[in-house]
MIPA-150361 format. One record per residue: residue number from 0; z, x, y of N, C-alpha, C in turn; residue in one letter. Coordinates in Angstrom, 2 decimals, always signed. Layout:
N
pos;nZ;nX;nY;caZ;caX;caY;cZ;cX;cY;code
NUM;Z;X;Y;Z;X;Y;Z;X;Y;A
...
END
This chain:
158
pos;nZ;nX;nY;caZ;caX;caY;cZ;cX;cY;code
0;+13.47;+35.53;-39.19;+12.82;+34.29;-39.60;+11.51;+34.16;-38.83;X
1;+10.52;+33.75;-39.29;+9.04;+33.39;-38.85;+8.51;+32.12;-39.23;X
2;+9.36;+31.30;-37.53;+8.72;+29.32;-38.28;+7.41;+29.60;-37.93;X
3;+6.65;+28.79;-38.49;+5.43;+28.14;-38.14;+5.58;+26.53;-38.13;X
4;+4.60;+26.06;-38.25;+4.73;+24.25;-37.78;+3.30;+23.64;-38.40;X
5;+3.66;+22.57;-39.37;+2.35;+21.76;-39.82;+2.88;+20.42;-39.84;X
6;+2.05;+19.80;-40.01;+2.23;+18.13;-39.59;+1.42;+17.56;-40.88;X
7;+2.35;+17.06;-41.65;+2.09;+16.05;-42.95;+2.18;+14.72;-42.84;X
8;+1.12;+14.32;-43.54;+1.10;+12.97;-43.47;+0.87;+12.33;-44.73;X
9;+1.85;+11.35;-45.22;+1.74;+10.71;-46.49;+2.22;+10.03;-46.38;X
10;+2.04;+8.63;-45.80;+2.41;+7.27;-45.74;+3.27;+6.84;-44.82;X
11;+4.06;+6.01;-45.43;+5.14;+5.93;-44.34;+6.02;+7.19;-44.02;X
12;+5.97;+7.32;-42.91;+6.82;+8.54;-42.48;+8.45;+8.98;-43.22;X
13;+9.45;+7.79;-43.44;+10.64;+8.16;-43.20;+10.86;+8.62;-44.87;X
14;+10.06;+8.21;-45.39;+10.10;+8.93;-47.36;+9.94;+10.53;-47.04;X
15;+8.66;+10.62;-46.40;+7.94;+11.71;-46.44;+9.11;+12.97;-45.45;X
16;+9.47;+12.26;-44.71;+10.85;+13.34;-43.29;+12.08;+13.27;-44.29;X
17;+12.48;+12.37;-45.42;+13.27;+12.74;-46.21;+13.46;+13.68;-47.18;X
18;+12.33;+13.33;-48.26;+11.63;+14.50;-48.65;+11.41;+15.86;-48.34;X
19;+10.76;+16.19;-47.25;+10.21;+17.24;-46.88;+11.71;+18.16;-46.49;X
20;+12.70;+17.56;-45.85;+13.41;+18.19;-45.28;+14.61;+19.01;-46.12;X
21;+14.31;+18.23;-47.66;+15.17;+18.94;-48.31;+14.39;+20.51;-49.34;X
22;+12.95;+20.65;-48.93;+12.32;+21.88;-49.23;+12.69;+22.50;-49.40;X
23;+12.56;+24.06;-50.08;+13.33;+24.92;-49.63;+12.58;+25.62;-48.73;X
24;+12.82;+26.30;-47.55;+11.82;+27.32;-46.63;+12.03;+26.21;-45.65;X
25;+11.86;+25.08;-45.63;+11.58;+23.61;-43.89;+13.21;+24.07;-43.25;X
26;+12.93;+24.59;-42.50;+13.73;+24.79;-41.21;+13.98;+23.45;-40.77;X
27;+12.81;+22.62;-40.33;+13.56;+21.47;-39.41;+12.18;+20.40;-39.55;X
28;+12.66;+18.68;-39.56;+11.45;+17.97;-39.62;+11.61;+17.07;-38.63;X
29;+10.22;+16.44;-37.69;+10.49;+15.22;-36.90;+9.62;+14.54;-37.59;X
30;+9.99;+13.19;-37.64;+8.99;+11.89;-37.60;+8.14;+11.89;-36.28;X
31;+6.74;+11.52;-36.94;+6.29;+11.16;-35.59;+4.60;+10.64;-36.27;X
32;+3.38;+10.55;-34.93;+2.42;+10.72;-35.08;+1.78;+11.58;-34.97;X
33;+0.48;+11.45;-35.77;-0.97;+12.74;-35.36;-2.12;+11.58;-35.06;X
34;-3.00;+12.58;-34.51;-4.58;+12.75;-34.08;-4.90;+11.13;-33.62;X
35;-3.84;+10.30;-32.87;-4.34;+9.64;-32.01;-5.31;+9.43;-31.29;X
36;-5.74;+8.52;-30.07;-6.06;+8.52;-29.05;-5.74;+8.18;-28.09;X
37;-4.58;+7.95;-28.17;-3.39;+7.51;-26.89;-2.53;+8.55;-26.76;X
38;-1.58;+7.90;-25.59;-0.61;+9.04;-25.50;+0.57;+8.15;-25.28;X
39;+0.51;+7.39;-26.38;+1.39;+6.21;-25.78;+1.10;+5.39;-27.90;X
40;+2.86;+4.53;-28.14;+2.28;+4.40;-29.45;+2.21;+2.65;-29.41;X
41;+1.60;+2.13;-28.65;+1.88;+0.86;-28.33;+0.26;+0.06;-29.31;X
42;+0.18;-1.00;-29.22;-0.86;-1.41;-30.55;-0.55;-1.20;-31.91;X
43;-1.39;-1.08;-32.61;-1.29;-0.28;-33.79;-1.95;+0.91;-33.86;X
44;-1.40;+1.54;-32.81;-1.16;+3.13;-33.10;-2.41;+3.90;-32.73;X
45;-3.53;+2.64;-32.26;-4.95;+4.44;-32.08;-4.93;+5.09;-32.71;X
46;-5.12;+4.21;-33.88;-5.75;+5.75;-34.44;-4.54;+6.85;-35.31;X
47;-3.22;+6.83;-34.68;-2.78;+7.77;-35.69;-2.00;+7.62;-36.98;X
48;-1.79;+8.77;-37.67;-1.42;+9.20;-38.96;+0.00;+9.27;-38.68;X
49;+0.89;+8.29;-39.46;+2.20;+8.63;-39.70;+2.27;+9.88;-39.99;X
50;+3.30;+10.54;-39.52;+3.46;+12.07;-39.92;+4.78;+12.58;-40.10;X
51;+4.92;+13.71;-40.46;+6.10;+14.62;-40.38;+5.43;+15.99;-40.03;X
52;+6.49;+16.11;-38.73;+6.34;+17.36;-37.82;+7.02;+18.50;-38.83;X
53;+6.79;+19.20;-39.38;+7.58;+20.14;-40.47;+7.72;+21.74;-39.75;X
54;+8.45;+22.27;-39.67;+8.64;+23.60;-39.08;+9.21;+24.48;-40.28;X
55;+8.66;+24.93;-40.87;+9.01;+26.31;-42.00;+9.23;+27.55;-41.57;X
56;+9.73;+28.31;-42.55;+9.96;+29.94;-42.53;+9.03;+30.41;-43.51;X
57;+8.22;+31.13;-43.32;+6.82;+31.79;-43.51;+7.24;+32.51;-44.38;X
58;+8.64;+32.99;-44.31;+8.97;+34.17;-45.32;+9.65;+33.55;-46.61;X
59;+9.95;+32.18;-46.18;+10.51;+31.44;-47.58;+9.51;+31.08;-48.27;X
60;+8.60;+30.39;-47.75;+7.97;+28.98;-48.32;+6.38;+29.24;-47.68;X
61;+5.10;+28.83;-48.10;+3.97;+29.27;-47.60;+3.34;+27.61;-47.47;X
62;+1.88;+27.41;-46.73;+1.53;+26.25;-46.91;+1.30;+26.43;-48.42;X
63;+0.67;+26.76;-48.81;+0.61;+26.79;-50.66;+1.32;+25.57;-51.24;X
64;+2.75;+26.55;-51.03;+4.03;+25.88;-51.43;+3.83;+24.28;-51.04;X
65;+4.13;+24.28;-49.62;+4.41;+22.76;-48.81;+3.10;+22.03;-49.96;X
66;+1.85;+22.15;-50.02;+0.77;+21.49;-50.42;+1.27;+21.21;-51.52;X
67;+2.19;+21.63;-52.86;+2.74;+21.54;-53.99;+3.26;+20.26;-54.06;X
68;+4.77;+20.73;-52.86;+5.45;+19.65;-53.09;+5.10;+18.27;-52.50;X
69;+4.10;+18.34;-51.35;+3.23;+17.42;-50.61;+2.54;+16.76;-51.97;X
70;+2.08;+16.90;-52.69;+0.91;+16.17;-54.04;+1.92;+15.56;-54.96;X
71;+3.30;+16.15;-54.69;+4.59;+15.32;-55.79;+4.57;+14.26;-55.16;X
72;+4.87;+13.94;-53.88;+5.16;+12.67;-53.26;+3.78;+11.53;-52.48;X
73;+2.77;+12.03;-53.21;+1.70;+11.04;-52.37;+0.69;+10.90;-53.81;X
74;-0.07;+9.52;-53.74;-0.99;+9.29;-54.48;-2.32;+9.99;-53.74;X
75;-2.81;+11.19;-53.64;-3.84;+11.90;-53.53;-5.28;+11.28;-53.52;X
76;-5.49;+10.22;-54.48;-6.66;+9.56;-54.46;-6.67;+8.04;-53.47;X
77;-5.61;+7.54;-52.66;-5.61;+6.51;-52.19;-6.08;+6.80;-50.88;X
78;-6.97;+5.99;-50.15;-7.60;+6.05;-48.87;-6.91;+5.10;-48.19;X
79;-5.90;+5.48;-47.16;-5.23;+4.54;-46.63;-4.39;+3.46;-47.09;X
80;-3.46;+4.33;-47.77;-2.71;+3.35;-48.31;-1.62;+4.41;-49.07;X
81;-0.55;+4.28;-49.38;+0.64;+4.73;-49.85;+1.94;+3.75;-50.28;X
82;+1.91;+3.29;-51.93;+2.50;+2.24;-51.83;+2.08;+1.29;-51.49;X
83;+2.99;+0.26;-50.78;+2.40;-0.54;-50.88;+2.10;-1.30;-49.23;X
84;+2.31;+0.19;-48.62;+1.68;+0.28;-47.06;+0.60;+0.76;-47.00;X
85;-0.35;-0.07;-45.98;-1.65;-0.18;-45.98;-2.13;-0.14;-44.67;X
86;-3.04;+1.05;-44.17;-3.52;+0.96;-43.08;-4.06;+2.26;-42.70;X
87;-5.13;+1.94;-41.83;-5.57;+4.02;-41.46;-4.01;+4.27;-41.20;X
88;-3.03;+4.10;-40.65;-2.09;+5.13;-40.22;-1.02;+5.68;-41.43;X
89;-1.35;+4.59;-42.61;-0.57;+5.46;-43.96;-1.70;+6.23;-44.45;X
90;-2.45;+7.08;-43.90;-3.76;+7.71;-44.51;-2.42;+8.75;-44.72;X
91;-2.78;+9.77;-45.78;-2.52;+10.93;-46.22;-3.53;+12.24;-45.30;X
92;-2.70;+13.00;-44.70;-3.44;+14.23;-44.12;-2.29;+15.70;-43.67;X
93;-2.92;+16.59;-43.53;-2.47;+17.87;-43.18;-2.85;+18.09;-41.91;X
94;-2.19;+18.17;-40.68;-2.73;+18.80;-39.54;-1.90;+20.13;-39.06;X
95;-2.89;+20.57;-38.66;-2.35;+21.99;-37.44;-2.93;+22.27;-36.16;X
96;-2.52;+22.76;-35.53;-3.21;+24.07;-34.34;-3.11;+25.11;-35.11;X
97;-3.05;+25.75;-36.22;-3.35;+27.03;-36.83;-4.35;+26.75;-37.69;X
98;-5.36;+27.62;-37.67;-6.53;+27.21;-38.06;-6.15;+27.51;-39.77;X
99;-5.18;+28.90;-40.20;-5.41;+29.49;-41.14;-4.51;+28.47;-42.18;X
100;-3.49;+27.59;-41.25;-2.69;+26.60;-42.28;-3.78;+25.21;-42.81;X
101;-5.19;+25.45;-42.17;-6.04;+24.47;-42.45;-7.03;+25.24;-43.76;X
102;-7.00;+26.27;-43.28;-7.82;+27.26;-44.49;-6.93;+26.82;-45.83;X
103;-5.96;+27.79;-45.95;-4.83;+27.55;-46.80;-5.10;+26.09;-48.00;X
104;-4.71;+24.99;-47.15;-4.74;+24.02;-47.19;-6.07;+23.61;-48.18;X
105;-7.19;+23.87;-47.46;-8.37;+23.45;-48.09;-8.37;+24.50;-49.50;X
106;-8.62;+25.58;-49.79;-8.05;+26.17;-50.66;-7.37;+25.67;-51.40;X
107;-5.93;+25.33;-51.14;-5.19;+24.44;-52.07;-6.00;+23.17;-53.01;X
108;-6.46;+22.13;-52.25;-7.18;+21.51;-52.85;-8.77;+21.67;-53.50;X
109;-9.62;+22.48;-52.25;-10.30;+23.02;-53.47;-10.00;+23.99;-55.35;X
110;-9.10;+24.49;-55.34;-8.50;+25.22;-56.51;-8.72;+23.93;-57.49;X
111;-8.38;+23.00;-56.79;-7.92;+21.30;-58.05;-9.13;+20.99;-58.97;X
112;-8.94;+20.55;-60.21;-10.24;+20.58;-60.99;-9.97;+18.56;-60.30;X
113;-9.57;+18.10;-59.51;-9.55;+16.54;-59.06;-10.28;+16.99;-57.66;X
114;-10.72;+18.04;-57.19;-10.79;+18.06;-55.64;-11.55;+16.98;-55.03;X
115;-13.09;+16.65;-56.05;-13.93;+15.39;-55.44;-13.30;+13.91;-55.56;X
116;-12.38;+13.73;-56.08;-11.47;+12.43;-55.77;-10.60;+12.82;-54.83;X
117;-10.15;+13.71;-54.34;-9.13;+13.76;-53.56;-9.15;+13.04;-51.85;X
118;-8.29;+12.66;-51.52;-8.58;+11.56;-49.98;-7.84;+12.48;-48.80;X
119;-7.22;+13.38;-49.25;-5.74;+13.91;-47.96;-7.27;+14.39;-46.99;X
120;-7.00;+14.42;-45.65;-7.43;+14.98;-44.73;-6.76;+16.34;-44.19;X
121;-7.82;+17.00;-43.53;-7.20;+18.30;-43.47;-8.00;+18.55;-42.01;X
122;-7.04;+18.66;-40.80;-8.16;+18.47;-39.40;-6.92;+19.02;-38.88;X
123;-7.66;+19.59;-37.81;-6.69;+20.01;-36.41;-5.93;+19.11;-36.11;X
124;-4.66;+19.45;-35.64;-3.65;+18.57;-34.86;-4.36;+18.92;-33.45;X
125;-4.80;+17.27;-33.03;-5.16;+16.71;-31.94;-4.79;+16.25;-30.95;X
126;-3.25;+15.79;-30.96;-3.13;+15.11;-30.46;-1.65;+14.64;-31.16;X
127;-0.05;+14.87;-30.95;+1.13;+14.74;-31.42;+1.67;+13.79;-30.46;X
128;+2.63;+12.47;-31.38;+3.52;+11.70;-30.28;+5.09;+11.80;-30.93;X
129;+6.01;+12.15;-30.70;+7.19;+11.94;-31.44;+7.19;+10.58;-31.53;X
130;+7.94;+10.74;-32.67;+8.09;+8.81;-32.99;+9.63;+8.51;-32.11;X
131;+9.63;+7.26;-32.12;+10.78;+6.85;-31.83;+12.99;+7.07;-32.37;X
132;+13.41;+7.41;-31.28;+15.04;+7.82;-32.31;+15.29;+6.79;-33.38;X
133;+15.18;+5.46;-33.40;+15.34;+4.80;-34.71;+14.38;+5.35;-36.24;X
134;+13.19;+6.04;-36.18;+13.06;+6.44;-36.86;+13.11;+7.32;-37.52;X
135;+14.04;+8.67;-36.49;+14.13;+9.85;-36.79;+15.44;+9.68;-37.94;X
136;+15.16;+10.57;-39.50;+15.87;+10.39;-39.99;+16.28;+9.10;-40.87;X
137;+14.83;+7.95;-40.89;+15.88;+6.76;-40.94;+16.43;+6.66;-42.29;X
138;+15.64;+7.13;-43.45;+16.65;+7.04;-44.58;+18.14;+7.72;-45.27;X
139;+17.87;+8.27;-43.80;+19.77;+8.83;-43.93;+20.65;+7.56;-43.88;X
140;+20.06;+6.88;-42.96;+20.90;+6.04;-42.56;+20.96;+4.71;-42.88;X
141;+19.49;+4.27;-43.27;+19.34;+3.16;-44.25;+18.54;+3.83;-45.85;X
142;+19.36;+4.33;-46.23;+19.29;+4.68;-47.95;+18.45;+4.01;-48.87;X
143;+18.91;+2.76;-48.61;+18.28;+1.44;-49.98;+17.04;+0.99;-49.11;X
144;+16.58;+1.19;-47.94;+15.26;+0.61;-47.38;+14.24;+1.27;-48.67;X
145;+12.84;+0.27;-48.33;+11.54;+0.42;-49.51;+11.36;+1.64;-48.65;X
146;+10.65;+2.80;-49.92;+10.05;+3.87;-49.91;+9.67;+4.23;-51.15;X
147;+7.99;+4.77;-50.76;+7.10;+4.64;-51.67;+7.44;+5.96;-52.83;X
148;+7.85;+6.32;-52.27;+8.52;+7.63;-53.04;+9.40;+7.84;-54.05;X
149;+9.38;+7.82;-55.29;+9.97;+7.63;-56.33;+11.93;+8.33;-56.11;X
150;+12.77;+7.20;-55.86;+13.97;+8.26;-55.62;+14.11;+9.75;-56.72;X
151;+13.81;+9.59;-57.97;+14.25;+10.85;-58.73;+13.70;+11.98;-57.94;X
152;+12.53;+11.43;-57.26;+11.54;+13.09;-56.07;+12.25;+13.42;-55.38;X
153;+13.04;+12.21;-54.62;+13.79;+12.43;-53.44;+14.84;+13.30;-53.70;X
154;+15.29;+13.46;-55.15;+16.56;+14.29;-55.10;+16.03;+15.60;-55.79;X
155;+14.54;+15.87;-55.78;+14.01;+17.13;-56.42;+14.93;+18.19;-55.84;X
156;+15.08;+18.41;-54.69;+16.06;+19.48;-54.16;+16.85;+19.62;-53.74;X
157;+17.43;+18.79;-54.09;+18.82;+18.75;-53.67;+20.28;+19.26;-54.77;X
END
């Protein structure tokens, strides 16, 4: 197996760590933040991007792939906002420390005949905070909570 690690961001986190985790190729997902400026998640957040920490197998699943099923579950043209959460930190974005999952990435959306409407960000991971244990996972555990995410997506792979 060959994980690698990218950090998605599409709104509220706990749709997106639900989602993602039933991929096929995602080894393992955390909730958390990106590209802060704290190191600490106290305020509203400095700055960061709800996220999902995503860890894949390179040999299953490629960013390609992830970017696929990433555009099923997010409105692509919304600037800060997902649903009917609103704020820089429901911005939609892709981060890494691998430069080539940022290549990839841009690629992906350049290919799109939508690319000049498109809003997702695509930047180095700057800066990671794990989120808190109540949110790890939370729609396992609260099911019927709002999520912007259409349930029929949620059961795409399952």
């Amino acid at each position: 197996m060959s994980e690698e690690i990218i950090y998605i961001a599409g709104g509220c986190l706990w749709g997106v760590q639900a989602f993602m985790k039933t991929v096929p190729g995602v080894v393992l997902t955390e909730a958390g933040r990106a590209n802060g400026t704290t190191n600490t998640l106290d305020g509203d957040y400095d700055g960061y991007a709800e996220c999902v920490k995503v860890t894949f197998d390179s040999n299953k699943t490629s960013v390609s792939k992830l970017m696929e099923d990433f555009f099923l579950i997010i409105d692509p043209y919304s600037l800060n906002q997902q649903g009917i959460d609103v704020g820089e930190k429901y911005r939609t974005g892709v981060y890494s420390k691998n430069p080539k999952h940022l290549e990839q990435a841009e690629v992906f959306i350049n290919k799109r005949t939508d690319k000049d409407k498109i809003m997702v960000e695509v930047q180095p991971l700057t800066n990671y905070i794990r989120s808190p244990d109540e949110h790890q996972d939370y729609l396992d555990r609260h099911p019927n909570d709002y999520c912007h995410i259409p349930h029929d997506l949620m059961r795409k792979y399952k």
